[in-house]
C-alpha positions in Angstrom: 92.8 103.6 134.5 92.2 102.2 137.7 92.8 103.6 141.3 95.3 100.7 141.4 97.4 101.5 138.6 97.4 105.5 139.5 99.0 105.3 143.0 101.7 102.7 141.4 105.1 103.7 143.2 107.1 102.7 140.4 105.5 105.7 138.3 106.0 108.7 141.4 109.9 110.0 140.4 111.8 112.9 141.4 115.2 111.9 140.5 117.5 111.6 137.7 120.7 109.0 137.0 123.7 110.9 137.4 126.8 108.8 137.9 125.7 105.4 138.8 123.2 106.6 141.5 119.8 108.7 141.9 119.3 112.2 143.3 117.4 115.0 142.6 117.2 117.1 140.2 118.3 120.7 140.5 116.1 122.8 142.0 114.2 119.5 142.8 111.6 120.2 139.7 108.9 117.7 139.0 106.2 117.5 136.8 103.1 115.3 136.3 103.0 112.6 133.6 99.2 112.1 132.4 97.3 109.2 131.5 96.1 110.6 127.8 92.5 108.2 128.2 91.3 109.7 131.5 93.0 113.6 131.4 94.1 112.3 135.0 97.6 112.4 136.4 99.4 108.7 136.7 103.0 109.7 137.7 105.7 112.2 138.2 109.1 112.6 136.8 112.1 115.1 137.4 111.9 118.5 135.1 115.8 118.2 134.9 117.9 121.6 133.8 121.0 122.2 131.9 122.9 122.0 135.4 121.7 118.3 135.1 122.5 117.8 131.8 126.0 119.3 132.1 126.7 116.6 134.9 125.5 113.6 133.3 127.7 114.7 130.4 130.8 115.3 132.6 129.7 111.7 134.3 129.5 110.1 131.0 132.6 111.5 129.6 134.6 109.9 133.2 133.1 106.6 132.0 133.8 106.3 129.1 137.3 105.6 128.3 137.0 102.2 130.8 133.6 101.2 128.9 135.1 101.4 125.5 138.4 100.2 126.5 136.4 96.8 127.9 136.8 93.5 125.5 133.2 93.4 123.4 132.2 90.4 124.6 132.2 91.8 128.6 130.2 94.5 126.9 128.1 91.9 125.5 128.0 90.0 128.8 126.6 93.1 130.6 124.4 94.2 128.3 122.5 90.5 128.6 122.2 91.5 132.1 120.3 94.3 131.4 118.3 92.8 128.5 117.4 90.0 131.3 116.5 92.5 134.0 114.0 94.0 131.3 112.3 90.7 130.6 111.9 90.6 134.2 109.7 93.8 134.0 108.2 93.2 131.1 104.3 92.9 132.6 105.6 96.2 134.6 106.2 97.8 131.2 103.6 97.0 129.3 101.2 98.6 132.2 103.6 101.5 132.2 102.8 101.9 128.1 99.4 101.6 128.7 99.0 104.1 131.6 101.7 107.0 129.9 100.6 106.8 126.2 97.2 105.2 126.0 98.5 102.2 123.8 96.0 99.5 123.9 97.0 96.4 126.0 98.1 94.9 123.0 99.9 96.8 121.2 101.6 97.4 124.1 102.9 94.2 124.2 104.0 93.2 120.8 104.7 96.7 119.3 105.9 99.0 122.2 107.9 96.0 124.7 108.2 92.6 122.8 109.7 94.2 120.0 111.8 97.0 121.7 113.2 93.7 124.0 114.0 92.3 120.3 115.9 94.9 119.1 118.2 94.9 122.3 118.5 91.1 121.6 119.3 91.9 117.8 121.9 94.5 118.8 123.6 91.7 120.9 123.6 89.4 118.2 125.1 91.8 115.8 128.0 93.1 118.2 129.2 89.5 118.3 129.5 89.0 114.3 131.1 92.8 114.1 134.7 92.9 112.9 136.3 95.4 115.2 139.6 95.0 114.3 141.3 94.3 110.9 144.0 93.8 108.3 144.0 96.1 105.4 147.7 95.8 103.5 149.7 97.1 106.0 147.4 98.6 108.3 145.3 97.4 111.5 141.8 98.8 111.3 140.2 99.3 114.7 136.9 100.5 115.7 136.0 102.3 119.0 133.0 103.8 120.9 132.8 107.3 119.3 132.8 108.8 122.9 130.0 110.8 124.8 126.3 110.1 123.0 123.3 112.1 123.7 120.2 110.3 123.2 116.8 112.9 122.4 113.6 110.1 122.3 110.1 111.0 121.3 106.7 109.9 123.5 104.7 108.1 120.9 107.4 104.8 121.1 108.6 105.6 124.4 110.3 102.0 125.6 111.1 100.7 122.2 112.7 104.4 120.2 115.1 104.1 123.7 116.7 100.6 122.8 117.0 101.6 119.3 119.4 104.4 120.6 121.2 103.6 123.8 121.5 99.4 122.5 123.5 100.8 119.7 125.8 103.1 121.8 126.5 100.9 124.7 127.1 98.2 122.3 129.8 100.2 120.5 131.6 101.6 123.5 129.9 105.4 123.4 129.0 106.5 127.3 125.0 107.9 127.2 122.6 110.5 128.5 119.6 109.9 127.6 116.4 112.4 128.0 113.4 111.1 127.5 110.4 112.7 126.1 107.9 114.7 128.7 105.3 113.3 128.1 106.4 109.9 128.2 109.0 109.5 130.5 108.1 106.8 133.4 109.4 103.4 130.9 112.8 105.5 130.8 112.7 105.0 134.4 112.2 101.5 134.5 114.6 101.0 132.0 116.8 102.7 134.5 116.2 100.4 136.9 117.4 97.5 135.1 120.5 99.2 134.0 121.3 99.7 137.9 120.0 96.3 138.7 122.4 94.9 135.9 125.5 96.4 137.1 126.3 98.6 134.2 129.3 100.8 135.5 128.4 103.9 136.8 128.4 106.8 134.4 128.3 104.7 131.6 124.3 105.2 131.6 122.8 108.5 132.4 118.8 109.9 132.5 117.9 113.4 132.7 114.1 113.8 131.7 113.1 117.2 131.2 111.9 119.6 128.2 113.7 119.1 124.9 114.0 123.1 124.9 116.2 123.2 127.9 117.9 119.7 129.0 117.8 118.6 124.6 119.0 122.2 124.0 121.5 122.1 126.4 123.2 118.3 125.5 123.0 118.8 121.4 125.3 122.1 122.0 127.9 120.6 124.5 131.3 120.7 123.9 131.9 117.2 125.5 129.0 115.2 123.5 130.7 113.3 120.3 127.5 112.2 119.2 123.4 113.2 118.9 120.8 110.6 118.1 117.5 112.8 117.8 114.1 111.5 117.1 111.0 113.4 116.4 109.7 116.7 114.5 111.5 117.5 111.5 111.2 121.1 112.9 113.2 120.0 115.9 115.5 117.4 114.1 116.7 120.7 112.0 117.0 123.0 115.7 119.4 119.8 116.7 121.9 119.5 113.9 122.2 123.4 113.7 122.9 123.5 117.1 125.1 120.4 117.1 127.0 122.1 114.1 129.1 124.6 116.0 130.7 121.5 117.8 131.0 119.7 114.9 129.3 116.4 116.3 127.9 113.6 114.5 124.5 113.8 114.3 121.8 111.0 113.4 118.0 112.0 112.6 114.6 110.2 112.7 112.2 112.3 111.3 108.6 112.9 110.3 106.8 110.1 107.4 104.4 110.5 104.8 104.7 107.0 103.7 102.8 105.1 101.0 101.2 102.0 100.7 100.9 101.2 96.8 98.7 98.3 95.4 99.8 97.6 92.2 96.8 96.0 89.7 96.2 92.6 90.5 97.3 92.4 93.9 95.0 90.8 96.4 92.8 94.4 97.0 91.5 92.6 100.3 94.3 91.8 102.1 96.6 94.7 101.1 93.6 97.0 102.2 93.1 95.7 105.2 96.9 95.5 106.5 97.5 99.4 105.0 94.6 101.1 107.3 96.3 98.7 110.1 99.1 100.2 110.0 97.7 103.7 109.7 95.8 103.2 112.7 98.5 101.7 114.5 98.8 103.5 118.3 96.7 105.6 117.1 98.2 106.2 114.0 101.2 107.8 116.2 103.9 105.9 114.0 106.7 107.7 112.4 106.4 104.8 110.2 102.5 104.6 109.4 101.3 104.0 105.8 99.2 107.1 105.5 98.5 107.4 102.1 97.0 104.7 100.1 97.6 104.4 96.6 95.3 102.6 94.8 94.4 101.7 90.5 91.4 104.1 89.3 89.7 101.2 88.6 90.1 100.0 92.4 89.3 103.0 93.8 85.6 102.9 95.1 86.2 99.0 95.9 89.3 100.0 98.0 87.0 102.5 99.6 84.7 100.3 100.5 87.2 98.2 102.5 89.0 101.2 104.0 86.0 102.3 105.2 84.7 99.2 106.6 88.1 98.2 108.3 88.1 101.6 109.9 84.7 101.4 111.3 85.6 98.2 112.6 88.3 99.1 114.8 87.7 99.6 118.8 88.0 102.8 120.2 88.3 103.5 123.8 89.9 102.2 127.0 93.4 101.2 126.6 93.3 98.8 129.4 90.7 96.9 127.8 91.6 94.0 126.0 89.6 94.2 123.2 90.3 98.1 122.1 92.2 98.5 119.0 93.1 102.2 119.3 93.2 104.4 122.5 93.6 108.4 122.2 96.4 109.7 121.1 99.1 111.5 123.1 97.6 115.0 124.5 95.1 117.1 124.1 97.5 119.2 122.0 98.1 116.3 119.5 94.4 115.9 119.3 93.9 119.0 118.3 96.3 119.4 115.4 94.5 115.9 114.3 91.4 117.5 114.4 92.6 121.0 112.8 94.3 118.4 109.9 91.1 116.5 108.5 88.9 120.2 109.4 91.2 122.0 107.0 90.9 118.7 104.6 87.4 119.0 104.5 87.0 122.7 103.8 89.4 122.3 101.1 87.1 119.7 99.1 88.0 116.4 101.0 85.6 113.9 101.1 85.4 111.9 104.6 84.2 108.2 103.7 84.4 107.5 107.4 85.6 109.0 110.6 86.3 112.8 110.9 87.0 115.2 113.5 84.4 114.6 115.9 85.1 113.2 118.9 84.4 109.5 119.1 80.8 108.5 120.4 80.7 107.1 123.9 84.2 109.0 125.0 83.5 112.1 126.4 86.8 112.2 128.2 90.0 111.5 126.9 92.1 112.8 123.5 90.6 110.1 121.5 90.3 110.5 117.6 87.8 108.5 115.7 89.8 106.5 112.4 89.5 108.5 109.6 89.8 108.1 105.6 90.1 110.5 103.3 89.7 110.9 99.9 89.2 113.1 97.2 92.0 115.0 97.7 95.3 116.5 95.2 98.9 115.4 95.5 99.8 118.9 96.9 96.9 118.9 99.6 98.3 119.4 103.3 96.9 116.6 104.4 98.8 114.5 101.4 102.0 115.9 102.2 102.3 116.7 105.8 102.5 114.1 109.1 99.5 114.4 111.1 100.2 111.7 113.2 97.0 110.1 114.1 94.6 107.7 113.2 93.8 109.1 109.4 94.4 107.7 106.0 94.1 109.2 102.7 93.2 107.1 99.7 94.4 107.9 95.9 93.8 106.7 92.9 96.5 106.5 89.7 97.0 105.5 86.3 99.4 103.8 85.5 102.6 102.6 87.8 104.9 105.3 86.6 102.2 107.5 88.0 102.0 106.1 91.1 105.6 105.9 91.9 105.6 109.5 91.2 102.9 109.9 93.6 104.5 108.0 96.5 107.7 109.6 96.0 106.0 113.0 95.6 106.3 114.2 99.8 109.6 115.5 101.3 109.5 112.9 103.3 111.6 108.9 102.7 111.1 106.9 105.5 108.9 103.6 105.2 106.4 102.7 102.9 104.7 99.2 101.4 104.3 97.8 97.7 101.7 95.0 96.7 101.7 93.3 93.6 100.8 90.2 92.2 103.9 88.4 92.5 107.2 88.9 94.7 109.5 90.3 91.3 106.2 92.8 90.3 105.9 94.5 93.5 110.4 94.7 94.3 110.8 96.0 91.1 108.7 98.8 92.1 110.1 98.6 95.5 113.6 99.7 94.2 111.8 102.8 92.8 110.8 104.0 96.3 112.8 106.6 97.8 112.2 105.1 101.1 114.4 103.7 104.1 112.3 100.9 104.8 109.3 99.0 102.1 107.5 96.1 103.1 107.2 94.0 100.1 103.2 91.7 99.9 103.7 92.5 104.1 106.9 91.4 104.8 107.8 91.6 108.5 109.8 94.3 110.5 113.1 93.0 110.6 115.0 94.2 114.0 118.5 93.4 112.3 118.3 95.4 109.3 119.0 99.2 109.5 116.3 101.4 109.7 116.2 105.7 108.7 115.0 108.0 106.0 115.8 109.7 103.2 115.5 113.4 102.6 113.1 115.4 105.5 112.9 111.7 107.0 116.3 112.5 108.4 120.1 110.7 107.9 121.9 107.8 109.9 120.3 104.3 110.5 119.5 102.5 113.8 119.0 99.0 114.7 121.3 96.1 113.6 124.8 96.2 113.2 124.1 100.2 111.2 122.9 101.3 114.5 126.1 100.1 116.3 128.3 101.6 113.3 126.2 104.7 113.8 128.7 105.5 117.4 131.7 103.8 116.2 135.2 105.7 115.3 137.2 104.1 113.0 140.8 104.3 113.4 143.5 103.2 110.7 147.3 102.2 112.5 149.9 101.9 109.5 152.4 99.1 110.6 
C-alpha cells in the first residue's frame, strides 16, 4: 500500500460516537489497524471498555423512545440521507476495504461497498411496503422498534455485515451501538461520518470499537439492550446468546458455513465449475457464505478436477491495490495460520492436493497470503469436510446417485448457503428444496438484497436483509378495541 494511502487522516481515530458527538475513549486506548498485504500499520481506532459501552447504551436507550415514536416515512427520509452521504464516500470506502482487509480493488467495489449500499437501499424500499399497523377483528395490530440493539460485526465484510444490521434496526425504530470488529474497524468510522453528516438524532447511532471480549461481552449482558445481532464464530455466537440469556434478550445469529455446491448429472460441468471455485475463493475465501465443498457425479469427478484446478491456478494473487489481482491475503497472520494448519492436517490425513497447498504463494514473501487450494480425496467426516476454514480452499467430492449427494451436502452442522446445478430450472429446485440451507442459488441465480438471509442449525437463527431483517427488531403489540 502506498505512502499515500498510509498517512490517510480519515483512517488515524481515537474516538468513539457517544450521544451524537465524538470523544475519547476511556482511558484514551487506541490500537493499530494493519494493512493484512504489507504486515504494516494503516490506521488507528479507539480500544473502547465496558465504561464505553455502558454509555452508548444509556445514550441509545434516551433516544430511543423519540426515534421509534417518529412517522416511518421521516425515518425513511433520514435514512436516505445517510444512504446519500455513503454514496458520497463511496471511492473513500472502497480504499478503506482495500487498505483494512486486503480485498482486491474489485471486489471491494461490487462485493464489500456496491452491494452493502444496496442493501441499505433495499431496507428503504422494504420499510415503505411494511404494514405497521393493522385490523385484525377487533384488534389494532401495531409494530414498534423493539428498543435498544446491540450490533457485534465481524472483519472479513466489514462495510457491508454493518448495513445488514444497523439498516434493519434504524429502519424499525430500535436505537444502536454498534462495535465493530478489531481488526476491521476504520469503514465503521466512515460510516459514522455519514450518520453525523446526515443528521441522524443523536443517540440514535452509537460506535464503540474495541475487543469483542470486553466491549461485545459487556453490551450482550446489559440489562438495557432489547436486542443482539451477532455475527461470526459459532464459538462466539454460542458465548453471546448464553450471556444474552440471563436478560432474556432477543438474540439473532450469523454463524460459521460449510456450504455445498452440487452439480447434478448433466449440468453444464464448465460453467458450474468455474462459478463454485469463484465463490470459494471469493476475498480470499473469507465468506461466511462460500461454496466450499464441491459435489460432483463419480463419473465427473477427474473432469471437474481438471477445471477446479485450472480455475484455481488461474486466479491472481497478490497486491490488493492492483487492478488485476483476484485474491489478496486473508485477514492476519493468525487466520493464515489456521488456513495453513487446515489443508497440513488434510494432507497428513490422506488428502490429495490437486493444486495449491500450504505454502506460501511464490513471489509474496510478505503478507498473510494463501495460495487457492483444492482438495480432494477426502471422507465426509474429514475436518476439512466439516469444519469452516475460511480461506481460499475447496474440497471436491464425488457421489452416486442424488439421494447420496443430498445426504452429503446436508451432512455438516452447518445450514447457511449453498448452490444446485442441474440441467434444467425444475431438476436442480427440486433438489434445492432438499437443502437444509438459508440461502441456494439455483443454475447461479443472483444474491438478492430483498430476500432474508440466515442459517439453519450451527449456521445460527434470525434473518437479515429485506423486510425479515426489519421484522427481526420489531415488537408487535395487539390493542383489543
Amino acid at each position: 500500500m502506498s505512502a499515500r494511502q498510509a498517512g490517510r487522516p480519515e483512517w488515524a481515530r481515537s474516538a468513539v460516537y457517544i450521544g451524537g458527538r465524538w470523544r475519547e475513549a476511556a482511558g484514551g486506548r487506541t490500537t493499530e489497524v494493519e494493512n493484512p498485504a504489507t504486515e504494516a500499520p494503516v490506521g488507528t481506532a479507539a480500544n473502547a471498555g465496558a465504561e464505553d459501552a455502558d454509555a452508548a447504551v444509556s445514550a441509545a436507550a434516551a433516544a430511543f423512545p423519540s426515534w421509534s415514536a417518529m412517522p416511518p416515512r421521516e425515518r425513511l427520509a433520514v435514512l436516505g440521507r445517510v444512504h446519500t452521504a455513503l454514496e458520497r464516500r463511496r471511492d473513500l470506502l472502497v480504499e478503506t476495504t482495500v487498505a483494512e482487509i486486503g480485498a482486491p480493488l474489485r471486489v471491494a467495489r461490487e462485493a464489500h461497498i456496491d452491494t452493502g449500499l444496496d442493501v441499505l437501499r433495499a431496507y428503504l424500499d422494504a420499510a415503505a411496503d411494511l404494514v405497521w399497523e393493522e385490523r385484525v377483528g377487533n384488534s389494532l395490530v401495531l409494530r414498534e422498534g423493539i428498543g435498544v440493539a446491540a450490533c457485534v460485526t465481524p472483519w472479513n465484510y466489514p462495510f457491508y455485515q454493518v448495513l445488514a444490521k444497523i439498516g434493519g434496526a434504524l429502519v424499525a425504530g430500535a436505537a444502536v451501538v454498534l462495535k465493530p470488529a478489531e481488526l476491521t474497524p476504520l469503514s465503521a468510522y466512515l460510516l459514522t461520518d455519514a450518520i453525523d453528516e446526515a443528521g441522524v438524532p443523536p443517540g440514535v447511532f452509537n460506535l464503540v470499537p474495541g475487543p469483542g471480549r470486553v466491549v461485545g461481552e459487556a453490551l450482550a449482558g446489559h440489562p438495557d439492550v432489547d436486542a443482539i445481532s451477532f455475527t461470526g464464530s459459532t464459538q462466539v455466537g454460542a458465548r453471546v446468546a448464553a450471556v444474552a440469556a440471563a436478560g432474556i434478550k432477543r438474540v439473532s445469529l450469523e454463524l460459521g458455513g460449510k456450504s455445498a455446491s452440487v452439480i447434478l448429472p448433466g449440468a453444464d460441468l464448465e460453467t458450474a465449475v468455474r462459478a463454485s471455485v469463484d465463490a470459494a475463493m471469493l476475498n480470499s475465501g473469507q465468506t461466511c457464505t462460500a461454496w466450499t465443498r464441491l459435489l460432483v457425479p463419480r463419473a465427473d469427478l477427474d473432469s471437474a478436477l481438471r477445471l477446479a484446478a485450472a480455475r484455481a491456478d488461474a486466479l491472481v494473487v497478490g497486491d490488493p491495490a492492483r487492478s488485476e489481482t483476484d485474491l489478496g491475503p486473508v485477514a492476519s497472520a493468525a487466520q493464515r495460520r489456521t488456513v495453513a494448519g487446515f489443508i497440513e492436517r488434510a494432507e497428513a490425513a490422506g488428502a490429495r492436493i490437486a493444486t495449491g497447498g500450504a505454502e506460501r504463494p511464490a513471489g509474496l514473501p510478505r503478507g498473510h497470503y494463501v495460495r487457492p487450494t483444492v482438495v480432494t480425496d477426502v471422507a465426509p467426516d474429514a475436518e476439512i469436510v466439516q469444519e469452516e476454514v475460511f480461506g481460499p480452499v475447496l474440497t471436491v467430492q464425488p457421489y452416486d446417485g442424488v439421494e447420496e449427494a443430498v445426504a452429503l451436502a446436508n451432512g455438516t452442522p452447518y445450514g447457511l448457503a449453498g448452490a444446485v446445478w442441474g440441467p434444467d430450472r425444475d431438476a436442480a429446485v427440486a433438489v434445492a428444496r432438499r437443502l437444509r440451507t438459508g440461502q441456494v442459488d439455483v443454475n447461479g441465480g443472483a444474491f438478492n438484497p430483498a430476500a432474508p438471509f440466515g442459517g439453519y442449525g450451527r449456521s445460527g437463527n434470525g434473518r437479515e436483509l429485506g423486510r425479515w431483517g426489519i421484522e427481526e427488531f420489531l415488537e408487535t403489540k395487539a390493542l383489543q378495541l
